[in-house]
BADOVEX-19028 format. One record per residue (C-alpha): residue in three letters; x, y, z. Coordinates in steps of 0.5 Angstrom, whole numbers, plus 2048, in hexadecimal, padded with zeros to 3 digits. Layout:
<sites>
<'ALA', <X, Y, Z>>;
...
</sites>
This chain:
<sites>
<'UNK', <7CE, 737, 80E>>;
<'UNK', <7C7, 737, 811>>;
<'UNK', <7C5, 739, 818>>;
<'UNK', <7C0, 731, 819>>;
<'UNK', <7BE, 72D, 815>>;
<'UNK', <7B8, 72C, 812>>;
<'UNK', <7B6, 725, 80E>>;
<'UNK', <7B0, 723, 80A>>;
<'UNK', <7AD, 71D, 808>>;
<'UNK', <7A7, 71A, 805>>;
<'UNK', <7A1, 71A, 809>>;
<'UNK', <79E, 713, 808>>;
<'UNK', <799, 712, 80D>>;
<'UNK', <793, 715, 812>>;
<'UNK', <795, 714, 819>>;
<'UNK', <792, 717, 81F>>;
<'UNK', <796, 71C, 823>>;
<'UNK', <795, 716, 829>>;
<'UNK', <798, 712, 824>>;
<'UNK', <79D, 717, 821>>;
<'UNK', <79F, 718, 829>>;
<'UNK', <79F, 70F, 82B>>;
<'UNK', <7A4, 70F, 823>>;
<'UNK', <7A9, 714, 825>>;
<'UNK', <7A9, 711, 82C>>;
<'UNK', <7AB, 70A, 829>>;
<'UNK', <7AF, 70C, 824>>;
<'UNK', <7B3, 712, 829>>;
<'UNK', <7B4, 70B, 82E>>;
<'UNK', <7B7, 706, 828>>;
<'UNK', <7BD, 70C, 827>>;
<'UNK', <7BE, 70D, 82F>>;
<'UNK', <7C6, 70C, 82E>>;
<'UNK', <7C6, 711, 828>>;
<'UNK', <7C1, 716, 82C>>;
<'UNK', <7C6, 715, 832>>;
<'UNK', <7CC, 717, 82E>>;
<'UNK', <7C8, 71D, 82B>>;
<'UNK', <7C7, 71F, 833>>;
<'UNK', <7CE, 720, 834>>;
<'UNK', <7D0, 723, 82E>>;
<'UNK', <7CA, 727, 82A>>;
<'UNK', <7CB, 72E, 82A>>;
<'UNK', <7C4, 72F, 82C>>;
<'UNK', <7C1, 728, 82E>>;
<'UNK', <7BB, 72A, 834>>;
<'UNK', <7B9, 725, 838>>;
<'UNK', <7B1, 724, 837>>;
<'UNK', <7AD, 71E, 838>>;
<'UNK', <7A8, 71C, 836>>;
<'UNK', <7A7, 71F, 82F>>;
<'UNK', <7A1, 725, 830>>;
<'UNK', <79D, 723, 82A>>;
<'UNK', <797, 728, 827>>;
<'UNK', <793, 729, 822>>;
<'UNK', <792, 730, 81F>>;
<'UNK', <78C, 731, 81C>>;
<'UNK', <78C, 736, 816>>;
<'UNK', <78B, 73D, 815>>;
<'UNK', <78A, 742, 810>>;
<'UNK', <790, 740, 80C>>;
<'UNK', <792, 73C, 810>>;
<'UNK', <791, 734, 80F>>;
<'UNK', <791, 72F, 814>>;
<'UNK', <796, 72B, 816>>;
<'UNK', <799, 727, 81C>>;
<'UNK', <7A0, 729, 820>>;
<'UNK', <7A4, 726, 825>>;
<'UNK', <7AA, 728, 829>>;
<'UNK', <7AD, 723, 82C>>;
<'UNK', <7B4, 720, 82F>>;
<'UNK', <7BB, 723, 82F>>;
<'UNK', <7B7, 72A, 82A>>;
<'UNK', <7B5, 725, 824>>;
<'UNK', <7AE, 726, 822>>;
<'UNK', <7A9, 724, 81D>>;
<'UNK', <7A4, 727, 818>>;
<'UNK', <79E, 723, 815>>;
<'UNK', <79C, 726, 80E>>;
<'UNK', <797, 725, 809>>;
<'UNK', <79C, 721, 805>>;
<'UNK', <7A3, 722, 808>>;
<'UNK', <7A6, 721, 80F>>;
<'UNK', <7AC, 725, 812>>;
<'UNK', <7B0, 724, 817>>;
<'UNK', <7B5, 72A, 81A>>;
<'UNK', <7BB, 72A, 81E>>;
<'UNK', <7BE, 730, 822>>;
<'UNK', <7C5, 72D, 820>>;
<'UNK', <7CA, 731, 81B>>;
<'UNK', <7C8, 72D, 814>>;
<'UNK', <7CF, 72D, 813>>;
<'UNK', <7D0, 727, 819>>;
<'UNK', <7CB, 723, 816>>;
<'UNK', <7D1, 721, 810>>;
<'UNK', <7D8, 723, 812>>;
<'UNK', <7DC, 71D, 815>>;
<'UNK', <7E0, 720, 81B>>;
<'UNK', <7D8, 721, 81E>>;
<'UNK', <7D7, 71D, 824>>;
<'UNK', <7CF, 71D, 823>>;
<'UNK', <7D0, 71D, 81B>>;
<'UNK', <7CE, 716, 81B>>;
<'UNK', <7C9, 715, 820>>;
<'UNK', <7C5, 71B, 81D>>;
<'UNK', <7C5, 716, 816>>;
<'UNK', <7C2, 711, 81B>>;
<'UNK', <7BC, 715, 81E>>;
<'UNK', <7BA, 717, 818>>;
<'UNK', <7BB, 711, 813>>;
<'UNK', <7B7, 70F, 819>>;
<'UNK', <7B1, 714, 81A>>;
<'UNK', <7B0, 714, 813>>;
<'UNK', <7AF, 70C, 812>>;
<'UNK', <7AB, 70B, 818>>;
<'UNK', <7A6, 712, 815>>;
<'UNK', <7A7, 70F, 80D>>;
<'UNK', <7A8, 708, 80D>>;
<'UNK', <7AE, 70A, 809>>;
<'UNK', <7B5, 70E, 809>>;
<'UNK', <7B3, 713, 803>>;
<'UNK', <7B5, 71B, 806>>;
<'UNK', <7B8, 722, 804>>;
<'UNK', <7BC, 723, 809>>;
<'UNK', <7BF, 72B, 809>>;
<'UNK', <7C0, 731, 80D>>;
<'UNK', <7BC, 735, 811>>;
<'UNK', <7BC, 73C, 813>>;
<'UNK', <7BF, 740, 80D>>;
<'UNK', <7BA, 73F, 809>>;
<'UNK', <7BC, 738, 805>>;
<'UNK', <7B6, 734, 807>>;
<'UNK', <7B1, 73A, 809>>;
<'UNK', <7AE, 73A, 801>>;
<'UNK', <7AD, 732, 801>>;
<'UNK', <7A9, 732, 808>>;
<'UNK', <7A5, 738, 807>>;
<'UNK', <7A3, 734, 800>>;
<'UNK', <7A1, 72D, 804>>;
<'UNK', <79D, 731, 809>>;
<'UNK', <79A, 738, 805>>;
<'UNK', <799, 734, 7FF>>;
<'UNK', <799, 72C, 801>>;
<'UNK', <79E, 72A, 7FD>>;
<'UNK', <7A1, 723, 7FC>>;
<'UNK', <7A8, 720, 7FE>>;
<'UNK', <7AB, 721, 7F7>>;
<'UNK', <7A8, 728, 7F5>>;
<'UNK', <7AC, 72B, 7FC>>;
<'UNK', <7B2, 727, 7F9>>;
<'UNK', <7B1, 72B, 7F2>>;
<'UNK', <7B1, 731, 7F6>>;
<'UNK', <7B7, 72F, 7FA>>;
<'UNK', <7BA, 72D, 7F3>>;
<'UNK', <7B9, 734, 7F0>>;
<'UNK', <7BB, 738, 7F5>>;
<'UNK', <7C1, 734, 7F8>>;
<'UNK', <7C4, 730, 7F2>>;
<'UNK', <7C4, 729, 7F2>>;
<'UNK', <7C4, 724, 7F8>>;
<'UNK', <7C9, 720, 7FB>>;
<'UNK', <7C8, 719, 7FC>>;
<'UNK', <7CC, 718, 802>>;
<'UNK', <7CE, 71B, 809>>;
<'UNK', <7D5, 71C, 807>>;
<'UNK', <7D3, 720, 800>>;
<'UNK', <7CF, 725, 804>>;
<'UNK', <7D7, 729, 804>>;
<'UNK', <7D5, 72A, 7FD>>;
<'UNK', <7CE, 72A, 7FC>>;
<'UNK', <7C9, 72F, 800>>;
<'UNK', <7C3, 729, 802>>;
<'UNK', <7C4, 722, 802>>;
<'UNK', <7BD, 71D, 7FF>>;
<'UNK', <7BD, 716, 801>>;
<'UNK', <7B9, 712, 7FD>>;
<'UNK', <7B7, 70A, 7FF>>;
<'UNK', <7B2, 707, 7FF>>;
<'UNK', <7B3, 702, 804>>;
<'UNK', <7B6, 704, 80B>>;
<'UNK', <7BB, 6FD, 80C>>;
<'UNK', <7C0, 701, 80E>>;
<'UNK', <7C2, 708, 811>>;
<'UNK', <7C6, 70E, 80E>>;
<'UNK', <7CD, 70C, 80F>>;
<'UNK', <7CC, 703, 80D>>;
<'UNK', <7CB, 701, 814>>;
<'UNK', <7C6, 6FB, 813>>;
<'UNK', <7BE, 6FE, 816>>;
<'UNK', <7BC, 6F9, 81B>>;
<'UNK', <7B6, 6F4, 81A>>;
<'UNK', <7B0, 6F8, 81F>>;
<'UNK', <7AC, 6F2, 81F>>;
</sites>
């Protein structure tokens, strides 16, 4: 199902793309042991350090936005109200359980998206047969918030699951917390104090 995966997460903060890169970098050095497991045995994991942060101005049609492709093929992309993350992996890898990386995959993304948001509130759904096209094309053309992309994913896609494991029923998972004390499957988020 899905050829990567695409999540989708409210943009809460204006960060620079220095700041973006030094985020990143902190967070991508948190999650080493999953990074590691997802090295070994990711599909499609290219090794790329540091992350290559750009700032793309505007065009014609073309709103700015600011994109960065990292380690082991995840990127980012900075919208006006919405951020996305990708990932080349199969989407279906991401929820099934004989999945080595379906794990450490939930980590980097629970992970990115508190350290981008202050929260563990994302869409996560698959890229690359037109699942979230419309959604993203919607936060970048137009400037759309986190909950019109998810309306449009709704719409499209039916209703949402609200766990990894019911991603075999439903076509795209929406976690919405507003406090990220925890990963996505319970382990207790250790203090960055």
């Amino acid at each position: 199902m899905g050829t990567h995966i695409d999540v989708l997460f409210p943009r809460r903060f204006n960060v620079t793309a220095s700041k973006l890169a030094e985020r990143l970098t902190q967070t991508f050095s948190t999650t080493a042991s999953s990074l590691l497991t997802i090295k070994e045995h990711a599909w499609y994991s290219i090794e790329l350090e540091p992350w290559h942060v750009t700032t793309i101005s505007s065009g014609a049609d073309e709103p700015a936005y600011i994109k960065a492709d990292g380690p082991y093929g995840f990127d980012v992309n900075l919208y006006d109200q919405v951020c996305s993350l990708g990932h080349p992996e199969r989407f279906r890898r991401l929820h099934v359980s004989d999945s080595p990386v379906s794990g450490p995959l939930q980590d980097v993304i629970c992970s990115v998206v508190v350290a981008l948001t202050g929260s563990a509130s994302f869409a996560c759904v698959a890229g690359g047969m037109g699942d979230s096209d419309q959604a993203l094309d919607l936060a970048y053309y137009e400037g759309a918030g986190f909950t019109d992309a998810c309306k449009l994913l709704e719409t499209k896609l039916g209703a949402p699951a609200h766990s990894w494991s019911d991603l075999d029923v439903h076509r795209w998972l929406l976690h919405a917390r507003e406090t990220a004390n925890k990963t996505m499957h319970g382990r207790p988020r250790r203090s960055r104090s």
